[in-house]
C-alpha positions as CSV (number, residue, x, y, z in Angstrom):
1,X,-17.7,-0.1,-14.8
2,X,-16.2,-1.2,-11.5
3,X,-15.7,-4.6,-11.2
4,X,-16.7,-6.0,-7.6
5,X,-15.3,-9.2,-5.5
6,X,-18.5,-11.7,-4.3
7,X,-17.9,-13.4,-1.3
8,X,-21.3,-15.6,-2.3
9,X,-20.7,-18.9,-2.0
10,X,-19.4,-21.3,-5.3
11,X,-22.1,-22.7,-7.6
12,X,-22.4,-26.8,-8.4
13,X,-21.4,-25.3,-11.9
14,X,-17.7,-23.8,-10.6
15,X,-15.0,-25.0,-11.3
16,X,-13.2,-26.9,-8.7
17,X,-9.2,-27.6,-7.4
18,X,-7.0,-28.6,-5.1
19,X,-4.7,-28.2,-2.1
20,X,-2.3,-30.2,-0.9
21,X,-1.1,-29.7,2.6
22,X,1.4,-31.4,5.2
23,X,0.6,-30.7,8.9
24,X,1.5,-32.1,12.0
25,X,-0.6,-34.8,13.1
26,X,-1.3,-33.1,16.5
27,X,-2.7,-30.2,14.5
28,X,-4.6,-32.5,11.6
29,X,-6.1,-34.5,15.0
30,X,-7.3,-31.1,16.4
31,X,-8.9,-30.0,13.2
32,X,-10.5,-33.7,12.6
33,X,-12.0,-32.9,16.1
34,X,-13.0,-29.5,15.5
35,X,-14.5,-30.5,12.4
36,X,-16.4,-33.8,14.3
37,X,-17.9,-31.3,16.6
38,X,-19.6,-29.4,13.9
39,X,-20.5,-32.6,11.6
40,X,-18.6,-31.4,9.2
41,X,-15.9,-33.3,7.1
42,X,-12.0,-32.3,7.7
43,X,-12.3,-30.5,3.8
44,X,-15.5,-28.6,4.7
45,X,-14.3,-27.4,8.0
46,X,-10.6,-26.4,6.4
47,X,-12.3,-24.7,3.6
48,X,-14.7,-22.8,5.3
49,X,-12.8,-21.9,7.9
50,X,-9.9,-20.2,5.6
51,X,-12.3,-18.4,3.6
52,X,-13.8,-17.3,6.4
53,X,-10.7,-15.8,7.5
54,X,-9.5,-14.8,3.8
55,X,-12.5,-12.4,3.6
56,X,-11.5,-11.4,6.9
57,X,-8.2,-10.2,5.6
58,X,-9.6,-8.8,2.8
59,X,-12.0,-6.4,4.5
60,X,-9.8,-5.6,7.5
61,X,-7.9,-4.2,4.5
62,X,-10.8,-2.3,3.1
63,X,-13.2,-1.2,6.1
64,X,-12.3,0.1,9.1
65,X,-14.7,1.6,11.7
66,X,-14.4,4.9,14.2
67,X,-16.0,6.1,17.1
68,X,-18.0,9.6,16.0
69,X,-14.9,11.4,17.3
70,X,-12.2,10.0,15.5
71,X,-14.3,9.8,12.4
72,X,-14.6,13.7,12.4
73,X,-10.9,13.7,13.3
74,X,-10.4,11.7,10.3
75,X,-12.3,13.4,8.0
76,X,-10.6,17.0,8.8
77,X,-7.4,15.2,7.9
78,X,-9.1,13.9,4.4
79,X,-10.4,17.9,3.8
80,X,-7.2,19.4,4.5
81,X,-4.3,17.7,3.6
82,X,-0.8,19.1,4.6
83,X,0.9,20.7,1.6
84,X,3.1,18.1,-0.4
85,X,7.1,18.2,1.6
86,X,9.8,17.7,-0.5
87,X,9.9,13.9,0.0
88,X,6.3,13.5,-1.8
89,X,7.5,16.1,-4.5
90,X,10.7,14.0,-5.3
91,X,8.1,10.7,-4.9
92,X,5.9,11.9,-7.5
93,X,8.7,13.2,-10.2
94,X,10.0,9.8,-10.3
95,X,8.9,7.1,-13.0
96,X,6.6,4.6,-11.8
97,X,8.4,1.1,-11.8
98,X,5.6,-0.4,-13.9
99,X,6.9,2.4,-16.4
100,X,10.7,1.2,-16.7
């Protein structure tokens, strides 16, 4: 069974850690502010601003989207593969480094 990532937010019951930063204190003034602005505290705004961008990360390395054209574009290239070059052949002979 595949096992899939949640992006849900944490339960009271989760457990929780910590991160210990240094920053300039030009940059911690501009986050306090930030944070001010949306009544949040300088730990809510840091932490929800990094996951937000973490599952950012994560999905630009997962989804991408295409206009109709490039789509079908990319899916001839998925149907018809060019035949395996001798680079790939000489790739796939070799022992995986997880093997040595």
């Amino acid at each position: 069974m595949e096992k899939r990532q949640s992006f849900s937010r944490p339960s009271a019951t989760d457990t929780k850690g910590s991160i210990n930063l240094r920053i300039e204190t030009r940059t911690r003034q501009l986050i306090d502010d930030a944070a001010a602005v949306l009544g949040k505290t300088r730990t809510e705004f840091m932490v929800e601003s990094a996951r937000r961008v973490a599952i950012d990360v994560l999905l630009d390395q997962r989804l991408f989207v295409l206009d109709p054209e490039r789509y079908d574009a990319f899916m001839q290239a998925l149907d018809n593969p060019p035949a395996p070059g001798p680079k790939l052949r000489a790739l796939l002979r070799r022992t995986p480094a997880w093997e040595v």
